[in-house]
SERO-36371 format. One record per residue (C-alpha): x, y, z; residue in one letter; residue number from 1. Coordinates in nm, 3 decimals. Example, Ala and Ser with C-alpha at 12.3 -4.5 7.8 and 13.67 -1.06 7.14 Angstrom:
2
[atom [1.230; -0.450; 0.780]; a; 1]
[atom [1.367; -0.106; 0.714]; s; 2]
***
This chain:
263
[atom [2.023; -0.256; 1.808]; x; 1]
[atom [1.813; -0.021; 1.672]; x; 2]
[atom [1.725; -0.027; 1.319]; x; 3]
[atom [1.508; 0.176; 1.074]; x; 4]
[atom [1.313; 0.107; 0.760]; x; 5]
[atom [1.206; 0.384; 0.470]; x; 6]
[atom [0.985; 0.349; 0.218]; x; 7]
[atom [0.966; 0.598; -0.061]; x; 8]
[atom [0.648; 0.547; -0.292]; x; 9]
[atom [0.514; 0.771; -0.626]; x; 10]
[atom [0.249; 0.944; -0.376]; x; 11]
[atom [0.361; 0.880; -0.005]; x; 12]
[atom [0.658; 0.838; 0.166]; x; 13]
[atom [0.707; 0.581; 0.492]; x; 14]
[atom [0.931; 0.508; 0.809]; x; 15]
[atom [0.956; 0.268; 1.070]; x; 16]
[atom [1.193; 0.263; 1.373]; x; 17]
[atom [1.209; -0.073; 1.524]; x; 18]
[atom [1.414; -0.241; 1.824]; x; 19]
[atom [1.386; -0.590; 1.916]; x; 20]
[atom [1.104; -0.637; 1.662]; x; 21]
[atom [0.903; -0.388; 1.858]; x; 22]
[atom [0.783; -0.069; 1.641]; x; 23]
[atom [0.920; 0.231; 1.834]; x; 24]
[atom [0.795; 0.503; 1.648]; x; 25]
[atom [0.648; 0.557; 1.247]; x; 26]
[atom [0.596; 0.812; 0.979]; x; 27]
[atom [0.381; 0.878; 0.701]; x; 28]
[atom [0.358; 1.201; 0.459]; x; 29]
[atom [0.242; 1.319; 0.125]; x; 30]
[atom [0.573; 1.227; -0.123]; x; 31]
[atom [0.782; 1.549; -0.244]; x; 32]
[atom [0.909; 1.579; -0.593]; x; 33]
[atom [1.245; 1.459; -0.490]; x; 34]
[atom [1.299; 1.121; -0.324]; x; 35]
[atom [1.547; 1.246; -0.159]; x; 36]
[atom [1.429; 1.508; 0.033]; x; 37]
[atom [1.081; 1.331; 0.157]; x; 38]
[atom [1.309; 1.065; 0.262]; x; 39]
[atom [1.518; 1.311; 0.507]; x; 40]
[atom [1.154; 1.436; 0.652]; x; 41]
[atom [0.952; 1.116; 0.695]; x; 42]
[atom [1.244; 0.928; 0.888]; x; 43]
[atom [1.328; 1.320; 1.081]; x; 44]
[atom [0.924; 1.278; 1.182]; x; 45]
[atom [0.969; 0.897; 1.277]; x; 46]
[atom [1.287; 0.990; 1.506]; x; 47]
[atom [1.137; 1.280; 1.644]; x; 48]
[atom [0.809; 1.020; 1.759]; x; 49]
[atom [1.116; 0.794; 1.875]; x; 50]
[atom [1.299; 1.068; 2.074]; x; 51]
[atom [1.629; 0.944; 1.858]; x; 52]
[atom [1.852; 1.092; 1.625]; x; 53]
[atom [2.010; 0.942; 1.339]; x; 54]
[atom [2.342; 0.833; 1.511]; x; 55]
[atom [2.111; 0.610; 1.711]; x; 56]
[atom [2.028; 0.429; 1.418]; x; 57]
[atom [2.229; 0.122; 1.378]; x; 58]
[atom [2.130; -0.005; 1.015]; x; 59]
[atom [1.877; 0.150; 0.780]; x; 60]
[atom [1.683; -0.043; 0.422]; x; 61]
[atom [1.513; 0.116; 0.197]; x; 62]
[atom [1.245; 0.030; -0.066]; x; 63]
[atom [1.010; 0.195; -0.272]; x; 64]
[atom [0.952; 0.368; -0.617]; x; 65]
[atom [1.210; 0.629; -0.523]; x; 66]
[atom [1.474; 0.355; -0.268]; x; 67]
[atom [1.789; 0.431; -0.475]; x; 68]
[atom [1.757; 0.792; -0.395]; x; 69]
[atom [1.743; 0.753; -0.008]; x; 70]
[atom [2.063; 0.928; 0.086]; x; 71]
[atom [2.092; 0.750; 0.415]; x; 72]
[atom [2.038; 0.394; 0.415]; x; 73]
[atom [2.278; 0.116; 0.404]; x; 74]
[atom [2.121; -0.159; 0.166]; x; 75]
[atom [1.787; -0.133; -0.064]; x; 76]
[atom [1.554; -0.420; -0.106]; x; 77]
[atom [1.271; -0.448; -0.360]; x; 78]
[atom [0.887; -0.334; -0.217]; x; 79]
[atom [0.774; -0.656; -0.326]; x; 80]
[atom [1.021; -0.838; -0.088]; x; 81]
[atom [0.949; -0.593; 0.153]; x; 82]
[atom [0.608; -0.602; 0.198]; x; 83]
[atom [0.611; -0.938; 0.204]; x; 84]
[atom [0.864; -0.928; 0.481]; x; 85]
[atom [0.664; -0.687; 0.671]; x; 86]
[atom [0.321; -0.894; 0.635]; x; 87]
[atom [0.438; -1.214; 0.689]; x; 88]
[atom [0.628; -1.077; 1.034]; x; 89]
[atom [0.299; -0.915; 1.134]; x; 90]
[atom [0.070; -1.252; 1.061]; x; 91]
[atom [0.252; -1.548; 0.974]; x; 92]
[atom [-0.040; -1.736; 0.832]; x; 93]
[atom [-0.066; -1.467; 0.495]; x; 94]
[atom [-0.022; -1.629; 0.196]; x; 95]
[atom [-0.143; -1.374; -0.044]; x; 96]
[atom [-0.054; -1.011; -0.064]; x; 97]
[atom [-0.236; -0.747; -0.268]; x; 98]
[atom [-0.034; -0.414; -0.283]; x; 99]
[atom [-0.220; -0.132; -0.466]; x; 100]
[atom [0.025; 0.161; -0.474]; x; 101]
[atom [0.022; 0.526; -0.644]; x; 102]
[atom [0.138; 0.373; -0.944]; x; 103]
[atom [0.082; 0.037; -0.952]; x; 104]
[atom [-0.092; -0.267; -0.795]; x; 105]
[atom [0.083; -0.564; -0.727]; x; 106]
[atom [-0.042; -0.962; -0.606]; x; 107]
[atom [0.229; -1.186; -0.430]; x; 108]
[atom [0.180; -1.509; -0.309]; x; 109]
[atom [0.398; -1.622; 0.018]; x; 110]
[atom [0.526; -2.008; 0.094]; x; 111]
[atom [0.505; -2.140; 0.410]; x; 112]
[atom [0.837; -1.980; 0.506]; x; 113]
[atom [0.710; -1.599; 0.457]; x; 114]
[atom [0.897; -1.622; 0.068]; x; 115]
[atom [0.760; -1.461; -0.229]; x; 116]
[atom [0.682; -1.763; -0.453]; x; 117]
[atom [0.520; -1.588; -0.773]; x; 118]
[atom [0.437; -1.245; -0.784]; x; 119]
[atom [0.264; -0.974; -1.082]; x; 120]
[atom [0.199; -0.623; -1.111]; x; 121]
[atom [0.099; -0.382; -1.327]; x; 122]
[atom [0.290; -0.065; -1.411]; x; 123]
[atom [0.135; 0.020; -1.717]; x; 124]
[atom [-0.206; 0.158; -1.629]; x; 125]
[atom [-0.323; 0.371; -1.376]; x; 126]
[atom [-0.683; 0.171; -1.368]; x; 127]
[atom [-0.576; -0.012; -1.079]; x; 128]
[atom [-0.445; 0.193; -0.880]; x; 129]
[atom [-0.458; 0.468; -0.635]; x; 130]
[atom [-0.404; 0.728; -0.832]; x; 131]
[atom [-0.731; 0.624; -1.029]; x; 132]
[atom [-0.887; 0.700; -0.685]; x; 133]
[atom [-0.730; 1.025; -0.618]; x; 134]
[atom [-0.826; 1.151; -0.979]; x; 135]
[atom [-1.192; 1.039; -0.941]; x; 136]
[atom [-1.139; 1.171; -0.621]; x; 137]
[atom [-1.078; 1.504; -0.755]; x; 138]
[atom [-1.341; 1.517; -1.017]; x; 139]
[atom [-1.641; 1.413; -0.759]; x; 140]
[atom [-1.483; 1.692; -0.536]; x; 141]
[atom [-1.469; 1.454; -0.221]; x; 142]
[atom [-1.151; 1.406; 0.002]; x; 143]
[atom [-0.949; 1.098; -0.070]; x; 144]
[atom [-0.974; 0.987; 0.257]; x; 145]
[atom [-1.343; 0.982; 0.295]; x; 146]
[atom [-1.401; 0.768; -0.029]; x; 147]
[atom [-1.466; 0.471; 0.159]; x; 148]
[atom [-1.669; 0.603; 0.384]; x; 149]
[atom [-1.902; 0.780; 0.137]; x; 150]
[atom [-1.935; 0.462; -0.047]; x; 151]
[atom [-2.091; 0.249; 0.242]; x; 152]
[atom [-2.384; 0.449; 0.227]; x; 153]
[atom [-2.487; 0.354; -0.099]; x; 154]
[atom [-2.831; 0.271; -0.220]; x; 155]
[atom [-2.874; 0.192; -0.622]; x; 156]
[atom [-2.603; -0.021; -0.795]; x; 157]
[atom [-2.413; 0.112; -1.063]; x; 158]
[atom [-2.179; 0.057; -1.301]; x; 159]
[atom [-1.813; 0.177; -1.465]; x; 160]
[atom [-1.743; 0.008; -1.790]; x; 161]
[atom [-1.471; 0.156; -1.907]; x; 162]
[atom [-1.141; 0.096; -1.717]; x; 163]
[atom [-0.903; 0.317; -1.837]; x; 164]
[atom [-0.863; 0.641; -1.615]; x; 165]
[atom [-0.979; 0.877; -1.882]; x; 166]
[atom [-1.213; 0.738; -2.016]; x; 167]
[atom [-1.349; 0.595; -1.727]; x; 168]
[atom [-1.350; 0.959; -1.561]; x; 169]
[atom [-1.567; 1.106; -1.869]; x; 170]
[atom [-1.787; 0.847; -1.765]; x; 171]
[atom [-1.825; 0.948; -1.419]; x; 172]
[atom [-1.896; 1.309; -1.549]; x; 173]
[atom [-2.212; 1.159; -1.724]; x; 174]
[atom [-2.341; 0.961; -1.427]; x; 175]
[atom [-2.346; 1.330; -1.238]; x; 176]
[atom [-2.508; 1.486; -1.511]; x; 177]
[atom [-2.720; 1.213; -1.492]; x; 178]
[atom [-2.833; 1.307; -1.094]; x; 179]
[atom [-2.649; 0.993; -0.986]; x; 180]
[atom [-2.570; 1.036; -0.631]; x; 181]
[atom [-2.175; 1.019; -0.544]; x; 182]
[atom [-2.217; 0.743; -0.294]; x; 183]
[atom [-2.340; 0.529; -0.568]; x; 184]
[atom [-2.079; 0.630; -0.799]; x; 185]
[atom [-1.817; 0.599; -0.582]; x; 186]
[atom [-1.908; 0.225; -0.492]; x; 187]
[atom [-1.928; 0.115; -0.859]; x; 188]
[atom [-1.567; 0.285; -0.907]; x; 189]
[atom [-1.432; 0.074; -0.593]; x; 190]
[atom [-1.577; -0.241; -0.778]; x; 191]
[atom [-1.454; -0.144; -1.115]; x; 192]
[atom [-1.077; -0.105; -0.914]; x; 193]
[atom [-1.128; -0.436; -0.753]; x; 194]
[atom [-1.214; -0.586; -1.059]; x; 195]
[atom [-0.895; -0.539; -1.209]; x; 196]
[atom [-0.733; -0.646; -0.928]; x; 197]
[atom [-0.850; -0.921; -0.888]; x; 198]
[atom [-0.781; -1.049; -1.230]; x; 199]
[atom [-0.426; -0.997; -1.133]; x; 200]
[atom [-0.443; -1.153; -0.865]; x; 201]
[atom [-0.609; -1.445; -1.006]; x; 202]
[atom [-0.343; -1.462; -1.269]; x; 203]
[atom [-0.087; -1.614; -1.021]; x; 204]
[atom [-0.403; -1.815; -0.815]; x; 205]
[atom [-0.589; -1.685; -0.573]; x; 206]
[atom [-0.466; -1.838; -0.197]; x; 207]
[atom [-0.607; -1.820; 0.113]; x; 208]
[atom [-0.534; -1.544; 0.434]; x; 209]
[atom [-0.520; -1.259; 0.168]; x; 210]
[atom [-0.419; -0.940; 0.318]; x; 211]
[atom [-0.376; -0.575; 0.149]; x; 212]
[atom [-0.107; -0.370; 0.247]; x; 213]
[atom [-0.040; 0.001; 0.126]; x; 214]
[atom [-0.230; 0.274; 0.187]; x; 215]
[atom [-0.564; 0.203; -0.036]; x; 216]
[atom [-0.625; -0.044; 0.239]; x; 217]
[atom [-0.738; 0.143; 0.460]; x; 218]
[atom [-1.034; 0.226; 0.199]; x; 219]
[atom [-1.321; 0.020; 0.341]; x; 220]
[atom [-1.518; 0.051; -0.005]; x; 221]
[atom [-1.198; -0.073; -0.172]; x; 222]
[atom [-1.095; -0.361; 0.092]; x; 223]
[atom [-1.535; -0.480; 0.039]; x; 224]
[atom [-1.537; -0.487; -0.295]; x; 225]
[atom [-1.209; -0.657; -0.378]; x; 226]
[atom [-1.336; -0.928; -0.079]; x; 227]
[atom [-1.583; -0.944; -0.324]; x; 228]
[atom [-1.490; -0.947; -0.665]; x; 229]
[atom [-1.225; -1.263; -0.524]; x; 230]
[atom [-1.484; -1.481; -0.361]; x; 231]
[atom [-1.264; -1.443; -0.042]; x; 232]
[atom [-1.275; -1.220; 0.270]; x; 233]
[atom [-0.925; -1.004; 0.312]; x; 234]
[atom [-0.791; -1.041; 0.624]; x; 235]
[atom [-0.685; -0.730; 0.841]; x; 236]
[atom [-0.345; -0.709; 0.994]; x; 237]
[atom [-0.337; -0.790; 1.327]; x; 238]
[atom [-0.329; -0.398; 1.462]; x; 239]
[atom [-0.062; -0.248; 1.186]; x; 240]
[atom [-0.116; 0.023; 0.965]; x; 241]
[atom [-0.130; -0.126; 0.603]; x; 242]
[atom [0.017; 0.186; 0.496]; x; 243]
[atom [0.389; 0.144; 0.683]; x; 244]
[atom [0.406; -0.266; 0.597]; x; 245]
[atom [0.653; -0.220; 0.303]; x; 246]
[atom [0.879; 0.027; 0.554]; x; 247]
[atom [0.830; -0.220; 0.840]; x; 248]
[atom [0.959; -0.524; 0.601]; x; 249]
[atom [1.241; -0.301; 0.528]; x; 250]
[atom [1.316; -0.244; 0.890]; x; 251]
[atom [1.307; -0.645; 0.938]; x; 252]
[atom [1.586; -0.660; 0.708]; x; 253]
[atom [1.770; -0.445; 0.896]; x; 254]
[atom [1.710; -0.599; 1.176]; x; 255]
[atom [1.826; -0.954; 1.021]; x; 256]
[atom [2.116; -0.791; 0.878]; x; 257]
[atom [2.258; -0.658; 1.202]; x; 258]
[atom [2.185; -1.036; 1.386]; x; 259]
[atom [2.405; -1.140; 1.110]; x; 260]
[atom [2.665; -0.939; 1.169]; x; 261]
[atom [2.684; -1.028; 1.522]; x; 262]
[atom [2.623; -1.416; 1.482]; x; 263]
***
């Protein structure tokens, strides 16, 4: 059977068509006001990849910041669980899962079965999370997207003290004034979000095979300096977008549920 998974988060939304365990088709797009309606678009991109329709679809979960507003799915499951589900599937030896989302950042650790044994996260400050990128982002004038990239090239080491978004932003303002090249202000902001991180991470004890899944990922600066700030190198998954993991554990449960229903 074919089954789908949808993940609606504060900034993006996800979707993942799967049959068989195999990824047919997947979606990604910048999140709409309403839940709602970027759920209807990012699973109409994903079936459009898939060359399906929606009667095709024989059991859909959702997850996400906005997963009680998906108007089409049958059952909702927590993004914690989720992407969990979804990294485990993809490389069964993870034991430790760092999330960073829009709004949040989350650290799970995984038993030997692929179960989330202790997990943290905080809501409550945007320090440690990707929307701390997108608004420094913003104020150095340099695409989201090419962060990391900018960051590699790097040459003097500096630093971000403060940790709070606006605080930490007024500081970035300075270091410009100062002539401080954006490279080298963009690493020390990628260390000063993988320092906070990593406390949280540490919190519930660092494990090995740590992966990151969500879309900061696929930030090289970010994914270097949180290997660094945790004494550990983060693994890469196997091949899979980080940025679709917490859609593709939803579309695992789907796919479970349905076996159930037939066994």
């Amino acid at each position: 059977m074919i089954v789908a998974g949808c993940d609606i988060g504060s900034l993006t939304a996800k979707a993942v068509i799967m049959e068989n365990g195999n990824i047919l088709a997947d979606a990604v797009m910048r999140a709409k006001t309403r839940p709602s309606e970027s759920a209807v678009e990012v699973m109409q991109m994903a079936l459009e990849k898939a060359e399906l329709t929606m009667d095709d679809i024989g059991y859909t979960v959702g997850t996400g910041y906005g997963r009680e507003q998906i108007p089409f799915v049958d059952q909702v499951e927590s993004e914690i669980s989720c992407h969990a589900k979804g990294a485990w599937q993809t490389m069964p030896s993870v034991r430790m899962i760092i999330d960073i989302g829009g709004q949040d950042a989350k650290a799970t650790r995984l038993d030997d079965n692929g179960n989330v044994a202790r997990y943290i996260y905080n809501d409550k400050c945007a320090s440690g999370t990707g929307r701390f990128l997108e608004v420094m982002a913003e104020a150095l004038e340099v695409p989201l997207e090419k962060l990391g990239e900018l960051a590699a090239t790097s040459t003097e080491k500096l630093s971000i003290s403060n940790q709070c978004v606006i605080f930490a932003e007024t500081e970035v303002v300075s270091l410009v004034n100062e002539g401080k090249e954006t490279a080298d202000i963009l690493n020390a902001l990628h260390h000063s979000l993988a320092k906070r991180v990593s406390s949280l991470a540490r919190s519930i004890d660092v494990d090995t095979d740590i992966v990151m899944t969500g879309g900061v990922a696929k930030n090289v600066g970010v994914f270097k300096a949180l290997s660094e700030a945790l004494g550990l190198p983060l693994k890469a998954l196997n091949g899979v977008d980080p940025q679709i993991i917490g859609a593709l554990g939803a579309a695992y449960y789907a796919d479970e549920k349905t076996r159930e229903t037939k066994d």
